[in-house]
C-alpha positions as CSV (number, residue, x, y, z in Angstrom):
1,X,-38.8,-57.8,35.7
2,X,-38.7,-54.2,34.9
3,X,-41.6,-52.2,34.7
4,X,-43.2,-50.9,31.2
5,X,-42.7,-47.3,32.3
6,X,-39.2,-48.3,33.0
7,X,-38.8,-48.9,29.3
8,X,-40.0,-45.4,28.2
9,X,-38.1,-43.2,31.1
10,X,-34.9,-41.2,29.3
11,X,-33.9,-38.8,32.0
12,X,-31.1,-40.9,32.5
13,X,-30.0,-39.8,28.8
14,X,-29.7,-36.1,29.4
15,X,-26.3,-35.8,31.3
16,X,-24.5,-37.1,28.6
17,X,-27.0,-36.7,25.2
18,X,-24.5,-34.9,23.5
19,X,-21.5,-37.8,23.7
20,X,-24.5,-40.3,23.6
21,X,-25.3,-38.4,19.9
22,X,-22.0,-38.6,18.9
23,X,-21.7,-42.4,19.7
24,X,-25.0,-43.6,18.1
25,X,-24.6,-41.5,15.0
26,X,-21.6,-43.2,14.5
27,X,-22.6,-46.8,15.4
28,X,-25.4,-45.6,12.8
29,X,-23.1,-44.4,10.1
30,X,-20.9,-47.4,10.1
31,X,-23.9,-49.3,10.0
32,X,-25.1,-47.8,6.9
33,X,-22.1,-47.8,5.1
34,X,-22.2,-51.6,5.4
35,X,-25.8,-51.9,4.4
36,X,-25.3,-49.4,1.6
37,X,-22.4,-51.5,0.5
38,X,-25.1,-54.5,0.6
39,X,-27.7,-52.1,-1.6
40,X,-25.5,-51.2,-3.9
41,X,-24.4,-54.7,-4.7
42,X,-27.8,-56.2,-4.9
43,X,-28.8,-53.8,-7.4
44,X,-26.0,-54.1,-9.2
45,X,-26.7,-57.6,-9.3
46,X,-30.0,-57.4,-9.8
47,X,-29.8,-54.7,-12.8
48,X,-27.6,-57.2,-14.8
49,X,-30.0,-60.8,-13.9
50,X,-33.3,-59.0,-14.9
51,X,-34.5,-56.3,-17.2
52,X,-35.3,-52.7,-16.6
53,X,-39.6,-53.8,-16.6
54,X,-39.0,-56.1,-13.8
55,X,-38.2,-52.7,-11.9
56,X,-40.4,-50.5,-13.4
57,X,-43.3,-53.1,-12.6
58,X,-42.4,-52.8,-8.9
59,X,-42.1,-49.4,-8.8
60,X,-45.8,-48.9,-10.3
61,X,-46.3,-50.7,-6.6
62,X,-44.0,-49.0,-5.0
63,X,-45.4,-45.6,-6.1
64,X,-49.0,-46.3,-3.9
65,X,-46.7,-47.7,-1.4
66,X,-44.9,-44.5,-0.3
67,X,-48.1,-43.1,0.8
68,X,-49.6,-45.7,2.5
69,X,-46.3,-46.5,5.2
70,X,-47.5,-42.9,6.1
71,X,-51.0,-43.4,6.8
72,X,-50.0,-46.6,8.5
73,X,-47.5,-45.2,10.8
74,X,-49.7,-41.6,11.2
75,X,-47.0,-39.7,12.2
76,X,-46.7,-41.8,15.8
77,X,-43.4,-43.4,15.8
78,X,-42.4,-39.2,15.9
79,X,-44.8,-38.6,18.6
80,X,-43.3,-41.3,20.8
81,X,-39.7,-39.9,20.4
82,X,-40.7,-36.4,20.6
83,X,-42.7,-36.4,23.8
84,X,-40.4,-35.7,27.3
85,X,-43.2,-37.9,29.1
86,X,-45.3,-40.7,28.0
87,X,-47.0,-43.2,29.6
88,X,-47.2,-47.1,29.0
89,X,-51.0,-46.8,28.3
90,X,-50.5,-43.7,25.7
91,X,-47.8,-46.2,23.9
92,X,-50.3,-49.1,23.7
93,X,-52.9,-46.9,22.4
94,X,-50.7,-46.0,19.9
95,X,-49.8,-49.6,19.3
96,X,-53.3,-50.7,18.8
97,X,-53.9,-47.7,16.2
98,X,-50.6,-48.5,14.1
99,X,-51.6,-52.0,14.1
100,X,-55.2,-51.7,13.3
101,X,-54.0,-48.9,10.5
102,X,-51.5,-51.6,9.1
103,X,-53.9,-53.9,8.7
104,X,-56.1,-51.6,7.0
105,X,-53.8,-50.6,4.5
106,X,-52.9,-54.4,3.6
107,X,-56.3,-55.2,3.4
108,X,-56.8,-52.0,1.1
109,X,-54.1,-52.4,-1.2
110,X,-54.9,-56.1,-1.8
111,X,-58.5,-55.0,-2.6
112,X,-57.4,-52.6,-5.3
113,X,-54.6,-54.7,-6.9
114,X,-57.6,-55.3,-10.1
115,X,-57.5,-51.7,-10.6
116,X,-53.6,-50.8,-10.1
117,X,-53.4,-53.2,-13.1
118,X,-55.9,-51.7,-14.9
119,X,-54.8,-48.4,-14.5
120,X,-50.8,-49.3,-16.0
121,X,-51.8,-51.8,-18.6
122,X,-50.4,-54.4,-16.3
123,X,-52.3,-57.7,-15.6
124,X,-49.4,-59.1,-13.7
125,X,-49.5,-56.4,-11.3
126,X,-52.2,-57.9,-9.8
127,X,-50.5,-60.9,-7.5
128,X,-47.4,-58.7,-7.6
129,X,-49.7,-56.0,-5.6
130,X,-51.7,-58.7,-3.3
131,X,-48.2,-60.1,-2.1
132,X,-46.7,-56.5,-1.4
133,X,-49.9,-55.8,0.8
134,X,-48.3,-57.6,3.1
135,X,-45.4,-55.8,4.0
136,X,-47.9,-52.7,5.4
137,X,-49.8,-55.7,8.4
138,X,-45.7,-56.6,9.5
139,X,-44.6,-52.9,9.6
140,X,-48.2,-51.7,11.5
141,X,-47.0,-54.1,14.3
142,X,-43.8,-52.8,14.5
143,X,-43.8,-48.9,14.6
144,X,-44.1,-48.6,18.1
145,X,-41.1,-50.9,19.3
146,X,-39.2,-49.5,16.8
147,X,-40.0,-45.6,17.7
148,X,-39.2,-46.9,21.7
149,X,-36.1,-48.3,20.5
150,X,-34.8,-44.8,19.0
151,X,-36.5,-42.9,22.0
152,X,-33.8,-44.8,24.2
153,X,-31.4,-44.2,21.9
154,X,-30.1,-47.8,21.7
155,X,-28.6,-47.6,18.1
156,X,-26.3,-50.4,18.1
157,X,-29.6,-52.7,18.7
158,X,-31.3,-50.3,15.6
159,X,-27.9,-50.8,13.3
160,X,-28.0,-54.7,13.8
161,X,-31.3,-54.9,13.7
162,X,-31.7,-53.3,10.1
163,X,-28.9,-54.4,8.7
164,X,-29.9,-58.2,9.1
165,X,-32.4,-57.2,7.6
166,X,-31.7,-55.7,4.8
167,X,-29.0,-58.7,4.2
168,X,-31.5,-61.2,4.4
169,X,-33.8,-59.3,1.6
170,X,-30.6,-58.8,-0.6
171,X,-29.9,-62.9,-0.4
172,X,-33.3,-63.8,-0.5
173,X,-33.6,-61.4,-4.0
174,X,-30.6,-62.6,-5.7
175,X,-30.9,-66.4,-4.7
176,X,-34.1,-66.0,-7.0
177,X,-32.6,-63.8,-9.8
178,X,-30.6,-66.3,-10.0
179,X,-33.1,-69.4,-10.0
180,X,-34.9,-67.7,-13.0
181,X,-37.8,-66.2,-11.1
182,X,-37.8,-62.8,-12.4
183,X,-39.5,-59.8,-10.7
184,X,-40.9,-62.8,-8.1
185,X,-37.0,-61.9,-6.7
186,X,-38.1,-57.9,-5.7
187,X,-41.5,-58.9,-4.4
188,X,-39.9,-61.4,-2.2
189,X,-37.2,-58.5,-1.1
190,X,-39.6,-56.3,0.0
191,X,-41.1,-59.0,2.3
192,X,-38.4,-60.9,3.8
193,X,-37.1,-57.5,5.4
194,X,-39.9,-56.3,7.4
195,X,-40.8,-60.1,8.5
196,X,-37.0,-59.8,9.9
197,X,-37.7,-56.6,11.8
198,X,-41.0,-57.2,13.3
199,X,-39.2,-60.6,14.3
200,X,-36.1,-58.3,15.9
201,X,-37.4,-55.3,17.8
202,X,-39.9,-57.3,19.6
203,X,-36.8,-59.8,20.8
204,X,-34.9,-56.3,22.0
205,X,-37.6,-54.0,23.0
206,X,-38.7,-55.7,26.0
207,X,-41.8,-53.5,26.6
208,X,-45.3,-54.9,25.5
209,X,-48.5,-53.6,24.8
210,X,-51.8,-53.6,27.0
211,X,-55.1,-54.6,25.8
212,X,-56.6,-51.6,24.2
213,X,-58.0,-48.9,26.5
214,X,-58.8,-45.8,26.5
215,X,-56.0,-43.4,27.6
216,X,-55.4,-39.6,28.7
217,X,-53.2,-37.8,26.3
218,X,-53.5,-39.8,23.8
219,X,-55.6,-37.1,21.5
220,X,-52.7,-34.5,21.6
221,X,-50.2,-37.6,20.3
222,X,-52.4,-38.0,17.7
223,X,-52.5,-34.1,16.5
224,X,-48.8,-34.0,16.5
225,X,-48.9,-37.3,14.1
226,X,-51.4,-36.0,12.1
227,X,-49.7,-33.1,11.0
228,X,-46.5,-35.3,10.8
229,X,-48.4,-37.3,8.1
230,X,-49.9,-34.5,6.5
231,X,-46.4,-33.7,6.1
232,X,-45.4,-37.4,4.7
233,X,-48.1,-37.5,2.5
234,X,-47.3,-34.4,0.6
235,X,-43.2,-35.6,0.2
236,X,-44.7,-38.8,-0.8
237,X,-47.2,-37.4,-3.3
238,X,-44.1,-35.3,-4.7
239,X,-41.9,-38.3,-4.8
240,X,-44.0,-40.7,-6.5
241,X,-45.9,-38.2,-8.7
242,X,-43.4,-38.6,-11.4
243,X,-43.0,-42.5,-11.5
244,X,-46.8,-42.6,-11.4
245,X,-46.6,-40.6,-14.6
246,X,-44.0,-41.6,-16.4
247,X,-45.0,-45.1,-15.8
248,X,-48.4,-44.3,-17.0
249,X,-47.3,-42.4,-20.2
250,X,-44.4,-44.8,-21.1
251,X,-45.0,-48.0,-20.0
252,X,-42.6,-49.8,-17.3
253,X,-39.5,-50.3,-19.7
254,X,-38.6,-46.3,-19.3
255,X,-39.9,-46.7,-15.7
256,X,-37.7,-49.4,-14.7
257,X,-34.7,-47.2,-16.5
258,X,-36.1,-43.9,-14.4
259,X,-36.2,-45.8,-11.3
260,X,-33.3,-48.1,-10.8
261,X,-31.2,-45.0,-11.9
262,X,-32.8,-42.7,-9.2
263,X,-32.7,-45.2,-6.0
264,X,-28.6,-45.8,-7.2
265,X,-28.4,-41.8,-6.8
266,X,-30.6,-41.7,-4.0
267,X,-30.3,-44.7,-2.2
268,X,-27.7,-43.4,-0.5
269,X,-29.1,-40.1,0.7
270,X,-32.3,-42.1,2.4
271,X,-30.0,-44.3,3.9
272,X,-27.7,-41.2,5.1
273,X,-30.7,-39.1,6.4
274,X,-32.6,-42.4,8.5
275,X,-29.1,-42.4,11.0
276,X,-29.4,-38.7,11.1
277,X,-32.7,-38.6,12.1
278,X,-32.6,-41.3,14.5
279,X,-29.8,-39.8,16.2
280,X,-30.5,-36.1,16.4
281,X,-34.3,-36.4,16.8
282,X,-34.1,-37.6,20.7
283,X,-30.8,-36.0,21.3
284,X,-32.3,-32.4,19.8
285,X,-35.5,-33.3,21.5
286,X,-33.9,-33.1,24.9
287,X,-31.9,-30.2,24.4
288,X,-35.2,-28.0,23.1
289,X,-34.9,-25.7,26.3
290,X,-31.1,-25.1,25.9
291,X,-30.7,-22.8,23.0
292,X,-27.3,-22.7,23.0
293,X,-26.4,-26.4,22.8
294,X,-29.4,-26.9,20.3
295,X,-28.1,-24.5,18.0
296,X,-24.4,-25.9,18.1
297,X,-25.5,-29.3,17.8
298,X,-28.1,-29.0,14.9
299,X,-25.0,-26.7,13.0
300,X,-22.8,-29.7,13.4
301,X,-25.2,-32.1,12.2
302,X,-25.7,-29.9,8.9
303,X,-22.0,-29.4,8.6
304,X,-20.5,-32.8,9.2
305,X,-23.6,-34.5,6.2
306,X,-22.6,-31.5,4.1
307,X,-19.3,-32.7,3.8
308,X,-20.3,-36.4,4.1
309,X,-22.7,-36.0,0.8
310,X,-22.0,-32.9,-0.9
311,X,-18.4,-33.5,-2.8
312,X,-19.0,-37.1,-3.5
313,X,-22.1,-36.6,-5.5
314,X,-20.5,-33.6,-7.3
315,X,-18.1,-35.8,-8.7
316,X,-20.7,-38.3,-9.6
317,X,-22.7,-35.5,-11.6
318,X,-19.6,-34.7,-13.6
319,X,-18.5,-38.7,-14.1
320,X,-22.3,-40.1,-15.1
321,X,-21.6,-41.3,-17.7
322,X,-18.5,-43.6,-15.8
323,X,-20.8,-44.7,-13.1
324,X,-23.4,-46.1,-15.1
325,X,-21.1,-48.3,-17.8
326,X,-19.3,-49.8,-14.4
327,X,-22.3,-50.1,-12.4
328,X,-25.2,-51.0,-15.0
329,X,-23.3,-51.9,-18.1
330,X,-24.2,-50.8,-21.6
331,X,-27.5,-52.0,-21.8
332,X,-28.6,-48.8,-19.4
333,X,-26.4,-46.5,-21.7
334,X,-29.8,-44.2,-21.8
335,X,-29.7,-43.9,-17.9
336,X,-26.4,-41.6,-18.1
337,X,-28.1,-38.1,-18.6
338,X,-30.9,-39.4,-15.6
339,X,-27.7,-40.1,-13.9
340,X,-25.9,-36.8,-14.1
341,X,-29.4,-34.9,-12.8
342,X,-30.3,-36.9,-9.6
343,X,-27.0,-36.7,-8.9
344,X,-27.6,-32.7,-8.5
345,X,-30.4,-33.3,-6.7
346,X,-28.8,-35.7,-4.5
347,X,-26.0,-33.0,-3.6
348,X,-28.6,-30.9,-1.8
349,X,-31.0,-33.0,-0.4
350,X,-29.5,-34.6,2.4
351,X,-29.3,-31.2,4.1
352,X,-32.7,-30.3,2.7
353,X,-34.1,-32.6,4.5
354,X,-32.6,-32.2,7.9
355,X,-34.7,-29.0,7.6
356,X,-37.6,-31.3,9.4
357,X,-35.6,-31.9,12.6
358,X,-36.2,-28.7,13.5
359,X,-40.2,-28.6,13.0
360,X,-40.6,-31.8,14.6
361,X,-37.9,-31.6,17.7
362,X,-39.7,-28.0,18.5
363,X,-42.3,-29.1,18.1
364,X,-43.5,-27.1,15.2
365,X,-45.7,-29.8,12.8
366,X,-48.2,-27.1,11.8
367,X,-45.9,-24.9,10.5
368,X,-43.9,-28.2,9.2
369,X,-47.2,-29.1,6.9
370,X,-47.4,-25.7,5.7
371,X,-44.0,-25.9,4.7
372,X,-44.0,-29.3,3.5
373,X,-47.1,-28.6,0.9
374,X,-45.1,-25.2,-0.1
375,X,-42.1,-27.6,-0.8
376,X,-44.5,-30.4,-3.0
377,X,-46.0,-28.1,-5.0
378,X,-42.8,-27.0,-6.1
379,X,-41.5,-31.1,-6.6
380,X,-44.9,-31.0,-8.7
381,X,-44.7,-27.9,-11.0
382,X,-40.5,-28.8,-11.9
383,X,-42.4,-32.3,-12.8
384,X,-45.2,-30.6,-15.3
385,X,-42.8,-28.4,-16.6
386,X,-40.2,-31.1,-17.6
387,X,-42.5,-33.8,-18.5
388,X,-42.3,-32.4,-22.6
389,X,-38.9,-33.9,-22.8
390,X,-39.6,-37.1,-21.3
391,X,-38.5,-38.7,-18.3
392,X,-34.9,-37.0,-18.7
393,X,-36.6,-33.4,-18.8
394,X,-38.4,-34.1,-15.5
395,X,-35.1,-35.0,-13.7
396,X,-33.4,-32.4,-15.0
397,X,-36.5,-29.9,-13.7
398,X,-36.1,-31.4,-10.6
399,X,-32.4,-30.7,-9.9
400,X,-33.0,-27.1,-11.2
401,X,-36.2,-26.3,-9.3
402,X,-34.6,-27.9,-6.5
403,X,-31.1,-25.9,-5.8
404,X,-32.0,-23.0,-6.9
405,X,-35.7,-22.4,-5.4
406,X,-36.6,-25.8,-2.8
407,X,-33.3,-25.5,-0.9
408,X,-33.5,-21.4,-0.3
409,X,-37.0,-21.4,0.7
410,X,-36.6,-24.3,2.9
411,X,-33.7,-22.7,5.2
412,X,-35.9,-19.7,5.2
413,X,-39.1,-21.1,6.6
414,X,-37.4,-23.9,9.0
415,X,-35.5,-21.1,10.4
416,X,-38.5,-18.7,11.0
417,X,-38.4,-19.2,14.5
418,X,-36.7,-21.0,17.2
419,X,-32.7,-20.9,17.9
420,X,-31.3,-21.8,14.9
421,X,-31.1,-18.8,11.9
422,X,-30.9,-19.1,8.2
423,X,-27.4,-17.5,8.8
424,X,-26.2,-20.3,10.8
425,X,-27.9,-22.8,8.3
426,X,-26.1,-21.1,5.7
427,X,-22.7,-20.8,7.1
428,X,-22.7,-24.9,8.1
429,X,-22.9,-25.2,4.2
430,X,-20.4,-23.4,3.2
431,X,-17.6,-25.3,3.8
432,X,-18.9,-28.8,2.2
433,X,-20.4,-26.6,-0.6
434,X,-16.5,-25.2,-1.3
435,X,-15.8,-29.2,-0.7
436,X,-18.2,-29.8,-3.7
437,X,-17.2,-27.4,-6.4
438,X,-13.6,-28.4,-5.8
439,X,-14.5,-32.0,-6.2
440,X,-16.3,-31.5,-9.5
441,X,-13.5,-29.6,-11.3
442,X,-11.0,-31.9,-10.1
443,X,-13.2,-34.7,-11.6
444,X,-13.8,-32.6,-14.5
445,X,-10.5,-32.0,-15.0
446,X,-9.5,-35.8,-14.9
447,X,-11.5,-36.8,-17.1
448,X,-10.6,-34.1,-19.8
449,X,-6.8,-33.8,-19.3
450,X,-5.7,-37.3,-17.9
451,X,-8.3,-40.0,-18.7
452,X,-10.4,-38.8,-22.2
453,X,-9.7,-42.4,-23.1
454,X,-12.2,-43.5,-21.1
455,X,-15.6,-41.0,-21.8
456,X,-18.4,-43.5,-23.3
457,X,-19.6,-42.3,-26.3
């Protein structure tokens, strides 16, 4: 039987981290593109069986949700994969504090489901929120396995592993859709998918926890995750700052159309950026002392998403309209201008994000928190400032704000120090932004010149 340090050892990666990259990211990216196929579908599916409040009523959830997967994992899943050495007690420490902290935040949520419902207007939010609670006790016990898992850069095992799980969540959704159970079918969803991977990781991560102990260097693990969830918690403050409000201004009916039409835009960039990051965070992580190799790899990372995201959603900003009459039908005919502006957003923000491989691969989380706040409080004045025009204003304030102000200052302050310049940032996204503009004219153009006939009115 192998030892539990055996299981956290990746000095055997090094040699060849760079084929190894290419490889998983791959495995990873093919991966994706199934499950996104599988995403896409269900809510589809789902957006035609139930009505626009059955989403908005999970997203009220969903909203508290974002920031509470952050306090549960604590920024430790990072700290695992970040750290050359680590020993088999550190990782159980870690364990126990994920798993106590999951069970914390179930027990919290539950508690304040009375007042969530208050707060919306919503008395069925109640047992909607108790349910959801426990999603957050499943996920505690799995950060850790999970985190090993990407720190030995098995990806095929990672790319099985979620996509069963999402499958099983889409199924399990749509079977009750179907049977008439109504926004019973998301709740179930989100449950059914983390039961799946708690279930998984522990069958193929072999390495198990010791009974809680004390352990040395376990207190500079835990600054480097604190500053990683500083960091969460003010993207997830950002991103759920305007559901929060719109839901609370204009009840879950404009919700549900403000939501379902932002996770169709930006379902895909999550679901781009997770391979990304759980490829190039160990591969980047080893190659921290070899400037030269850090900096070509990091450009082709930038480059190669650039091009994978950039021209696609170009075209879908210029053919909104299209995409929501195939995808949603005419009943979500007032999702086509939301449509059209998280699609701008969505052309930048895959590489926006990659921005944070470089804090937390150099180990840079202060300055990572400091930029992170700088980058919120920009997501939450282009929110103030469009909500007077409803929930379309604040999309549209968001894909402004965001191009021309969140992605400039981003490359700037990511690239303050280390081996990788704003100059390089900026010449990886040339290319794919060339890609982009030529997409969007020749969409433009197609739907002027050869296909008017079809523009929804």
């Amino acid at each position: 039987m192998r030892s539990p340090e055996a299981e956290l050892a990746t000095g055997h990666l090094v040699a060849e981290i760079s084929r190894r990259s290419r490889r998983g990211g791959a495995v990873l990216l093919g991966a994706q593109a199934v499950r996104v196929v599988g995403q896409m579908a269900t809510l589809v599916v789902l957006a035609r069986l139930l009505p626009p409040s059955a989403f908005g009523l999970l997203a009220m959830v969903a909203s508290v949700g974002l920031v509470l997967d952050l306090l549960k994992e604590l920024g430790l899943s990072s700290a695992t994969i970040q750290k050359n050495q680590i020993t088999h007690a550190q990782v159980s420490t870690l364990f126990w504090i994920n798993a106590v902290a999951g069970l914390s935040m179930a027990a919290g949520l539950a508690l304040a489901a009375p007042l969530l419902a208050s707060f919306y207007g919503q008395p069925e939010l109640g047992p909607v929120t108790r349910w959801l609670a426990l999603s957050f006790a499943l996920s505690g016990l799995t950060v850790q396995h999970w985190a090993l898992l990407r720190r030995q850069m098995r990806f095929t095992a990672i790319a099985g592993l979620e996509t069963a799980a999402d499958y099983a969540g889409f199924v399990a959704a749509i079977g009750l859709a179907l049977a008439g159970e109504g926004y019973w079918a998301l709740v179930i969803q989100r449950l059914v998918s983390p039961a799946m991977l708690l279930a998984g990781s522990w069958v193929v991560c072999r390495w198990r926890p010791a009974f809680p102990a004390p352990a040395q260097g376990v207190r500079e693990l835990l600054r480097f995750g604190a500053s990683v969830t500083g960091s969460g918690l003010a993207t997830a403050l950002a991103r759920s700052f305007d559901q929060i409000l719109i839901g609370w201004l204009w009840g879950p009916a404009v919700l549900g159309l403000y939501e379902r039409t932002s996770r169709l835009l930006l379902l895909p960039v999550n679901t781009i950026n997770a391979p990304v990051y759980a490829a190039g965070m160990p591969a980047l992580s080893r190659l921290a002392d070899q400037p030269e190799r850090y900096r070509a790899m990091f450009r082709q990372i930038v480059q190669k998403l650039g091009l994978l995201t950039m021209p696609a959603f170009a075209v879908v900003a210029v053919l909104a309209d299209w995409v929501v009459e195939i995808l949603f039908g005419p009943a979500w005919r007032a999702a086509v201008p939301l449509a059209a502006a998280f699609s701008v957003s969505a052309t930048f923000l895959p590489v926006l994000l990659t921005m944070g491989l470089l804090y937390l691969t150099q180990n840079r989380t202060g300055e990572m928190l400091r930029a992170t706040l700088i980058d919120a409080g920009l997501c939450l004045l282009a929110i103030v400032s469009g909500l007077p025009w409803g929930a379309i204003g604040v999309a549209t304030s968001l894909a402004i704000v965001g191009l021309f102000i969140r992605l400039p200052i981003a490359f700037w302050l990511a690239t303050r120090c280390g081996p990788v310049s704003a100059a390089d940032t900026w010449r990886a996204i040339a290319p794919p932004a060339v890609a982009a503009l030529a997409a969007a004219t020749a969409a433009w153009m197609t739907r002027e010149f050869i296909a008017p006939e079809m523009t929804v009115q």
